[in-house]
N, C-alpha and C positions, 0 to 999 in steps of 0.2 A: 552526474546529477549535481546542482549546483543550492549548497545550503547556506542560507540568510539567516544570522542571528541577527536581534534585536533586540532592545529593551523600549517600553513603554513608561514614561513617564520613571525611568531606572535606569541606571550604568552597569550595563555588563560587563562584568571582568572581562580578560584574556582567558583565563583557566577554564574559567565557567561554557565560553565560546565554544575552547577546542576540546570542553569533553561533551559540549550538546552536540557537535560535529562529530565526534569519534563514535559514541552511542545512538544514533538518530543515521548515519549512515549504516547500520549492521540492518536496516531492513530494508536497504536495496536487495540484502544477499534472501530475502524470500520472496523478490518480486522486482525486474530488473526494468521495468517499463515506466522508470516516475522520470518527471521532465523536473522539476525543481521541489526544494521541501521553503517553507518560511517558517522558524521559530519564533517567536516574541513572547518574552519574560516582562510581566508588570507586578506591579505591589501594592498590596492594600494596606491603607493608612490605620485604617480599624484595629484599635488597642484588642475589642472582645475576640475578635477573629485571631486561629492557632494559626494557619494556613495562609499568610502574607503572601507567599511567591506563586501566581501563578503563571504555567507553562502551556501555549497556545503553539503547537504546530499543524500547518498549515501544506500537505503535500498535493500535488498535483501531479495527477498521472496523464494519459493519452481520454480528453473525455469526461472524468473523472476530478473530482478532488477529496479529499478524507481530511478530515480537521480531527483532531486530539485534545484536547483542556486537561490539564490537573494541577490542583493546588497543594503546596507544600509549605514546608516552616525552613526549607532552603531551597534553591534553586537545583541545587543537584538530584536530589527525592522527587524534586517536580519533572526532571527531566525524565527520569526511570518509569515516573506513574505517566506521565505523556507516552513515553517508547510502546510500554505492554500496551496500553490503549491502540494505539496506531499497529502494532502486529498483530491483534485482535482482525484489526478491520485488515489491513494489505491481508491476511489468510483468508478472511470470508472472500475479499474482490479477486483473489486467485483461484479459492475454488469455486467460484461463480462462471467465473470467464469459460477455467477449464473442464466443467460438465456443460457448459453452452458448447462446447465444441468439439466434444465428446457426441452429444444429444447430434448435430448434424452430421457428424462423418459417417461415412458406411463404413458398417464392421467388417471385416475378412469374407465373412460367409455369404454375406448381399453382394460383396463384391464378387466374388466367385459365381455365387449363382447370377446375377448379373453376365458374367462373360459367359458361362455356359447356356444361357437363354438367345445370348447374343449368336452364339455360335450354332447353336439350332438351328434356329431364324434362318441363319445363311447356308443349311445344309438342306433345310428344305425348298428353298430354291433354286437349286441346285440342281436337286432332283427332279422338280419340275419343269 
């Protein structure tokens, strides 16, 4: 999976990069289907405003895309309140997926009666 830092109208450090990279990859490990993530870090100018840094990630799956936002008073707090946001949603779109296809497979016993229906079928004519 391939992660874009950025900044918006803002200079991202180095530091700041390889720990949105280090933290922002820990949620491939509950959901291993994303083609690329984009983060972009901007800053509000606004004296009244606590919450200058905000943090925009941008993940795209097979299909799919989950966007994130949160605002902090540093970039690293924004990164955190972005992460839970995004493994909130990657958990909903995995157990979505996997009761969709849960809901279509035959369970063991359709399956079974399935072949033993099958196998009737062909004993009775057989017989006849």
């Amino acid at each position: 999976m391939q992660i874009v830092v950025k900044g918006k109208n803002l200079e991202v450090p180095a530091s700041v990069k390889e720990e949105a990279v280090e933290k922002l990859s820990k949620v491939r490990r509950l959901f291993d289907r994303f083609i690329d993530m984009e983060v972009v870090f901007s800053e509000d100018k606004n004296p009244r405003i606590e919450d200058k840094i905000h943090c925009e990630v941008v993940l795209h799956a097979k299909g799919k895309y989950l966007r994130a936002t949160a605002a902090a008073p540093d970039p690293l707090t924004a990164i955190d309140r972005a992460q839970a946001k995004l493994e909130r949603q990657v958990r909903k779109l995995k157990t979505k997926l996997v009761d969709k296809a849960r809901q279509t497979a035959p369970t063991h016993e359709e399956a079974n009666n399935a072949a033993l229906a099958a196998q009737a079928a062909v004993e009775l004519e057989e017989v006849s």
